[in-house]
Backbone as a chain_set.jsonl record, in Angstrom:
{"seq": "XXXXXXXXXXXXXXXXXXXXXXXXXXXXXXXXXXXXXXXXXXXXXXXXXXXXXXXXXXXXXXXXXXXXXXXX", "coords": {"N": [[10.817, 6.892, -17.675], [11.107, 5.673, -14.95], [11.204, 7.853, -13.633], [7.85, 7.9, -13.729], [7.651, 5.203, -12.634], [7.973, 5.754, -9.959], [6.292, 7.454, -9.178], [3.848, 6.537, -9.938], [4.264, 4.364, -7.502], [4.27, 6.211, -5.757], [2.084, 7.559, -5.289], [0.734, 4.797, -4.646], [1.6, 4.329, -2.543], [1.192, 6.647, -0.543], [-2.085, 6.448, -0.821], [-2.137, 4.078, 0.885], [-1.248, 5.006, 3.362], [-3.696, 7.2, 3.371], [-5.326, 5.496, 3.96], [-4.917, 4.378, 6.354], [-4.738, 6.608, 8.106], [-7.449, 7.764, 7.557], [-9.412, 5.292, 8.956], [-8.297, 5.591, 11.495], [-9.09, 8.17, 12.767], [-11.65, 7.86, 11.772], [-13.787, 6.396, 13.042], [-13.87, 5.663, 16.938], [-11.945, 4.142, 18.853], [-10.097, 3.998, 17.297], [-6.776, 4.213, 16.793], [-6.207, 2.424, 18.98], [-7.143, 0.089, 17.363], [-5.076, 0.439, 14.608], [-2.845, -0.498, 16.075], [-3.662, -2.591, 16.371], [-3.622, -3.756, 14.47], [-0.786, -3.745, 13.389], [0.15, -6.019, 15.121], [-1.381, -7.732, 15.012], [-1.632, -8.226, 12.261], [-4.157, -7.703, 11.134], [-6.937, -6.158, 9.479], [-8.888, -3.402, 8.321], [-11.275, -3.495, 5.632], [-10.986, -1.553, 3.895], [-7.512, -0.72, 4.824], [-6.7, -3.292, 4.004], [-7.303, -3.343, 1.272], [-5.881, -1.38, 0.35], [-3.434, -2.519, 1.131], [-3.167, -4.505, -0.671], [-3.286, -2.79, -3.005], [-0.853, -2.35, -2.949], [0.862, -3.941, -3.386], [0.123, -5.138, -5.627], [1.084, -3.094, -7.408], [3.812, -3.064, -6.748], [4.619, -5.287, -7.34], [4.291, -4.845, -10.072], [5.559, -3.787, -11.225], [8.324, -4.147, -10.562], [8.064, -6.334, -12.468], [8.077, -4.81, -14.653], [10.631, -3.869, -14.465], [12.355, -6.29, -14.833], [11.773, -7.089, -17.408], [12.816, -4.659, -19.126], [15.477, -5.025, -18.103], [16.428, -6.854, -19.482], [15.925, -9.376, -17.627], [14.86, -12.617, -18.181]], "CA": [[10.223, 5.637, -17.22], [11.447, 5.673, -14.016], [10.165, 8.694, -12.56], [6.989, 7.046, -13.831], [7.553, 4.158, -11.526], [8.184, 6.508, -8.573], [5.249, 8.586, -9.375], [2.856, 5.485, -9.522], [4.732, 4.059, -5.775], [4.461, 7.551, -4.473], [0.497, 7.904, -5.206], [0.111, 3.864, -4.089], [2.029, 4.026, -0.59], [-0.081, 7.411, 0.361], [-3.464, 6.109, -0.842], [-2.066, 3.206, 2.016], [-1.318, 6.011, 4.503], [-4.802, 7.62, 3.434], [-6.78, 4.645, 4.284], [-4.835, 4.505, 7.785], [-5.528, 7.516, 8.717], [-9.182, 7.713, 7.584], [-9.535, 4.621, 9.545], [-7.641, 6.156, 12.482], [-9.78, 9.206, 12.895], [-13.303, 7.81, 11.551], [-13.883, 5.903, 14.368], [-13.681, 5.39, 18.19], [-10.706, 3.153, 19.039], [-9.073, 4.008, 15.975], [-5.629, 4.009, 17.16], [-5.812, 0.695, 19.247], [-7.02, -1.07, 15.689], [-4.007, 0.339, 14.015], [-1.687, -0.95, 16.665], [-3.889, -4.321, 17.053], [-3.477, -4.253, 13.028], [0.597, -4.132, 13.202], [0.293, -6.676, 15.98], [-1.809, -9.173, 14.288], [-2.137, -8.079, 10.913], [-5.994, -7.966, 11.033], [-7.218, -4.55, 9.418], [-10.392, -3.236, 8.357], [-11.301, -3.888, 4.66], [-10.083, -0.412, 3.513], [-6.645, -1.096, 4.597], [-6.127, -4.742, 3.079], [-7.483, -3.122, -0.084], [-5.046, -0.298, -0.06], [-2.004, -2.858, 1.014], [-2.865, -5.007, -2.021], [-2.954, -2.437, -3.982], [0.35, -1.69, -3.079], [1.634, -4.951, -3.518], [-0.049, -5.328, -7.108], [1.808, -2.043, -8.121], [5.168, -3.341, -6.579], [4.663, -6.958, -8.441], [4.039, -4.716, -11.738], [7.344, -2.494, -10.993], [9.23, -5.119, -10.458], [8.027, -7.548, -13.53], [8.657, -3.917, -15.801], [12.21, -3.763, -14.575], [12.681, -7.434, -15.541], [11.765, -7.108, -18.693], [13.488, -3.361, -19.403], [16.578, -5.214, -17.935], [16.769, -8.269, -20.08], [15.792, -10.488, -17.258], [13.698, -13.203, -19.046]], "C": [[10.356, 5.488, -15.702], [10.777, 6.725, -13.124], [8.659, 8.349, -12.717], [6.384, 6.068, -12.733], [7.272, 5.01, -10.305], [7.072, 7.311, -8.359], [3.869, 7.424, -8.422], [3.2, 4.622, -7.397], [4.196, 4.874, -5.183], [2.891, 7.032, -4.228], [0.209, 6.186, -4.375], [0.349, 3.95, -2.316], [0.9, 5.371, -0.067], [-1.494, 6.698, 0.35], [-3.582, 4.662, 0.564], [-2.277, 3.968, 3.38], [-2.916, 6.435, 4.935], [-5.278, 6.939, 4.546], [-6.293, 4.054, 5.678], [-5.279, 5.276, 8.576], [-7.122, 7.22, 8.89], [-9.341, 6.491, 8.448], [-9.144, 5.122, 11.205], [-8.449, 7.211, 13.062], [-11.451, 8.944, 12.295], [-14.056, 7.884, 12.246], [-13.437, 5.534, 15.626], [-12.933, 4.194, 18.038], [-9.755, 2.829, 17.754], [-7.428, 3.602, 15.897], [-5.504, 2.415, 17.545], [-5.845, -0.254, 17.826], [-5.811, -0.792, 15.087], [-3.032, -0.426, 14.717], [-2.363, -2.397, 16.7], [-3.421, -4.416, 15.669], [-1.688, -4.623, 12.826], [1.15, -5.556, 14.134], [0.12, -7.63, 15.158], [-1.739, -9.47, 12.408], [-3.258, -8.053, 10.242], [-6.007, -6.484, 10.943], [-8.533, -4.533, 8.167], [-9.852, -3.232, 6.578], [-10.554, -2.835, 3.472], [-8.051, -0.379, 3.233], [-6.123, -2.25, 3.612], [-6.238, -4.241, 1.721], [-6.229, -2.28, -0.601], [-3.443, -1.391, -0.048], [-2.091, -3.748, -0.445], [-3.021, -4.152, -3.136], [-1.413, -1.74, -4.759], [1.255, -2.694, -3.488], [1.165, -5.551, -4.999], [1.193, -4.096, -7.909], [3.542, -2.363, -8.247], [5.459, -4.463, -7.746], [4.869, -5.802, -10.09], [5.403, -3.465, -11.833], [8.422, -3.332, -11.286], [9.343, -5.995, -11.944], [8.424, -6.536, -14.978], [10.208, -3.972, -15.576], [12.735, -4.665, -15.083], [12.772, -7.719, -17.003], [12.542, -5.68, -19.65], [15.264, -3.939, -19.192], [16.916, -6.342, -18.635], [16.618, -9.524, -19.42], [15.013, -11.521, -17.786], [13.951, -14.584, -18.788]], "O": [[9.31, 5.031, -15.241], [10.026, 6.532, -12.168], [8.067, 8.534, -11.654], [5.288, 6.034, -12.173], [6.21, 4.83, -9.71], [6.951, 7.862, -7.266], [3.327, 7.381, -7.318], [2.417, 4.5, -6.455], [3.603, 4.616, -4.136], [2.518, 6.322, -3.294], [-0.573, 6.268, -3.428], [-0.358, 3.743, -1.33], [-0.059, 5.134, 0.667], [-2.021, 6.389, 1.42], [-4.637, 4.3, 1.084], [-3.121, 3.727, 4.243], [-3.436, 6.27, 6.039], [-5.57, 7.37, 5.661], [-7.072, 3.289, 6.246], [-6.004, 5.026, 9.538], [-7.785, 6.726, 9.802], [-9.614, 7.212, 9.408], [-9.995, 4.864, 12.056], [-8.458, 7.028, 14.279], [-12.317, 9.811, 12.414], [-14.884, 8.777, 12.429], [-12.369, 4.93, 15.524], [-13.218, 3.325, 17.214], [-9.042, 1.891, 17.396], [-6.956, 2.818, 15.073], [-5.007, 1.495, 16.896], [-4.987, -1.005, 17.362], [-5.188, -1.837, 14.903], [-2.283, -1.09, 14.001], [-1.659, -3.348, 17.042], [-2.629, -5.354, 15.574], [-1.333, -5.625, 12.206], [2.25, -6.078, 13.953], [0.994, -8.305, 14.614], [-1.782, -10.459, 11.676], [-3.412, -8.302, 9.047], [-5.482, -5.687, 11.721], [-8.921, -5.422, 7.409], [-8.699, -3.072, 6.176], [-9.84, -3.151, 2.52], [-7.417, -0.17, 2.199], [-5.329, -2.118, 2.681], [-5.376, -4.606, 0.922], [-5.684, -2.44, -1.693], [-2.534, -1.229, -0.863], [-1.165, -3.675, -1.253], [-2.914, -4.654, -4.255], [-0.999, -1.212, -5.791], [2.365, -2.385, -3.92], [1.868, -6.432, -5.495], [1.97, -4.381, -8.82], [4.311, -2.128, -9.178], [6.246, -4.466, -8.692], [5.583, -6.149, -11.031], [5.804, -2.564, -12.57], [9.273, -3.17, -12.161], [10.419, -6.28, -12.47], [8.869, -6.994, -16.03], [10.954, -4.12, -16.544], [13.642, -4.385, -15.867], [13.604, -8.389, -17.614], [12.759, -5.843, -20.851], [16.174, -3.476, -19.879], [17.956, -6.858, -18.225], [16.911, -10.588, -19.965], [13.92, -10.96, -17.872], [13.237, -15.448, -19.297]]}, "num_chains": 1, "name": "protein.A"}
């Protein structure tokens, strides 16, 4: 179960990385957007998609451990 979890994290945080990069290297001023994006938190639709998908996966990691651990 666990390496499970870690499996599903691993594949969500790269597919985050991915969609930095690819953003990073698509287009002209790629870099500055990443750094305006850690600045402001404003990032192209790709990213936001990829961070919520990282933050759905965490929420559903988290709400399995709760329930595997008797939290209730």
């Amino acid at each position: 179960m666990v390496s499970t979890q870690a499996e599903i994290l691993r594949k969500s945080i790269e597919n985050l990385i991915d969609a930095k990069i690819q953003d990073v290297l698509a287009r002209p001023g790629g870099l500055d957007r990443l750094l305006a994006h850690r600045r402001s938190g404003v990032a192209s639709f790709d990213i936001r998609n990829a961070e919520r998908r990282l933050e759905q996966t965490l929420s559903e990691i988290l709400s399995l451990e709760g329930v595997y651990s008797g939290d209730d």
